[in-house]
C-alpha positions, 0 to 999 in steps of 0.5 A, a space after each residue: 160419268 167423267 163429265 160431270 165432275 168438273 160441273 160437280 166441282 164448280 158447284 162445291 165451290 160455289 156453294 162454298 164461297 157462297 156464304 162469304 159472298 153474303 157475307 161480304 155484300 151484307 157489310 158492304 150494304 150496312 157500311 154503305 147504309 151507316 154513311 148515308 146515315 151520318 150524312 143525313 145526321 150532319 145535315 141536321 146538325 149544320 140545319 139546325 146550328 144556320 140559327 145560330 148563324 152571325 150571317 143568318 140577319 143579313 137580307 131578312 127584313 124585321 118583323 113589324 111589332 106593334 106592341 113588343 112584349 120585351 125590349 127590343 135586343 140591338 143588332 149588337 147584342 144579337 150578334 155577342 148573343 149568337 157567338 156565346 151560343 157557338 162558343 158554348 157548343 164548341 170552344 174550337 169555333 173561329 168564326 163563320 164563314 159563307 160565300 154567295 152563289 153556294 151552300 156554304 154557310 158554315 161555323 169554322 173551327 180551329 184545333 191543335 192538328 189538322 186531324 181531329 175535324 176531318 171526322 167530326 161534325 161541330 158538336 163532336 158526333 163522328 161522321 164523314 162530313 167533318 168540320 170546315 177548319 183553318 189550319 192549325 199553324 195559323 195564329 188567328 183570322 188576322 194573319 196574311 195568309 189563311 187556309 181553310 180546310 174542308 171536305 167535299 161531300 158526294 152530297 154537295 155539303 161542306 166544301 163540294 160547291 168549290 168546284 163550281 169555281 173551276 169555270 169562269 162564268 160560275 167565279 165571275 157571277 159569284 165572287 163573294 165569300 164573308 167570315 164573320 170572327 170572334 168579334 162580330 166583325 164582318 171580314 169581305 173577300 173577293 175570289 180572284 182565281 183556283 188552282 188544283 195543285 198537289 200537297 207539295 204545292 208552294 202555296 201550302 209553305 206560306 203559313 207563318 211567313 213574312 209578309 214580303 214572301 207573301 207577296 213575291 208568292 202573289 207575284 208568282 202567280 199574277 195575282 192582284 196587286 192589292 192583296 193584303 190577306 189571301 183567303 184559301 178554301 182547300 179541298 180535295 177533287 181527283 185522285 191524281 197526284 194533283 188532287 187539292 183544289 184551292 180557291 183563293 180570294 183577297 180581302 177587300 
């Protein structure tokens, strides 16, 4: 008789723990199901703003008309007419950014902190997929030195595709990154090297700094002597200390 009690108390606390069990695989389940439905959600929403894309001309061919059925809208206008669209969905937008080789195709967006984006899509919906973003300490596009910030998605959206960049025949095949600003004017940059470095890492201090530090900074790491601007996408990679990947491009 005396042998079965532990079986029999085995069992009462299986039966127990059971319910919590459940319990704790249902959320697990529902969280698991929420984020795959944010990421579909995203998506859509950066599918859906590529027409609104200063970018989306390049390499098309135009359509032959024969007899248009209203004027015909210069490439200028077309351009001011995309970036009022933009502007009207979110006033944050700063430009757009795209670089060659990758899915990255997207708006950019600028608020008073580094926070409010990592959660929010472009128009404002809350999900993991955020908003690429330049940081908040930087005056506008024309300034030396530009971080921009964004995720990378287990999905391969937002900024994932920046690990390609750690090997040399992917940076070599690909080096080309495009913003087009406020202005519709076209920005060219040429990515010239990555580092994975940790949030104390020197390069994140150069915001706000005189061009001189810049370019001793540049020095430092053996960059290109031409360098007027330096182009930093930021993300994260690894769960080390040293977990930001950065990739660094110079304007042509």
């Amino acid at each position: 008789m005396g042998t079965n009690r532990p079986r029999r108390k085995g069992r009462v606390v299986f039966f127990i723990l059971l319910p919590f069990l459940i319990i704790t695989s249902v959320i697990a389940l529902i969280q698991i199901l929420l984020t795959y439905r944010g990421y579909l959600s995203a998506e859509r929403e950066y599918e859906d703003l590529q027409e609104y894309s200063p970018l989306v001309w390049v390499n098309e061919e135009p359509e032959e008309v024969d007899e248009p059925e209203s004027v015909p809208v210069s490439d200028e206008q077309e351009e001011i007419s995309r970036t009022l669209q933009l502007l009207e969905t979110n006033e944050d937008y700063i430009g757009w950014i795209r670089i060659d080789g990758t899915v990255i195709n997207y708006p950019m967006v600028q608020f008073n902190d580094n926070l409010y984006y990592l959660r929010r899509t472009f128009v404002g919906e809350s999900s993991q997929a955020g908003t690429l973003f330049m940081d908040y300490r930087i005056a506008d596009l024309d300034a030396p030195f530009l971080l921009i910030y964004g995720h990378n998605m287990s999905n391969g959206s937002m900024f994932a595709d920046l690990e390609n960049y750690l090997e040399d025949d992917f940076l070599e095949a690909n080096p080309n990154v495009t913003i087009v600003n406020l202005y519709d004017e076209q920005l060219n940059y040429t990515i010239f090297d990555t580092m994975v470095a940790s949030v104390e890492s020197d390069i994140f201090n150069l915001i706000g700094k005189d061009n001189q530090t810049l370019q001793d900074y540049l020095a430092s790491i053996d960059a290109p002597d031409d360098v007027s601007q330096l182009l930093v996408l930021a993300t994260c990679i690894g769960n080390n200390d040293e977990n930001r990947l950065l990739v660094l491009a110079s304007l042509d």
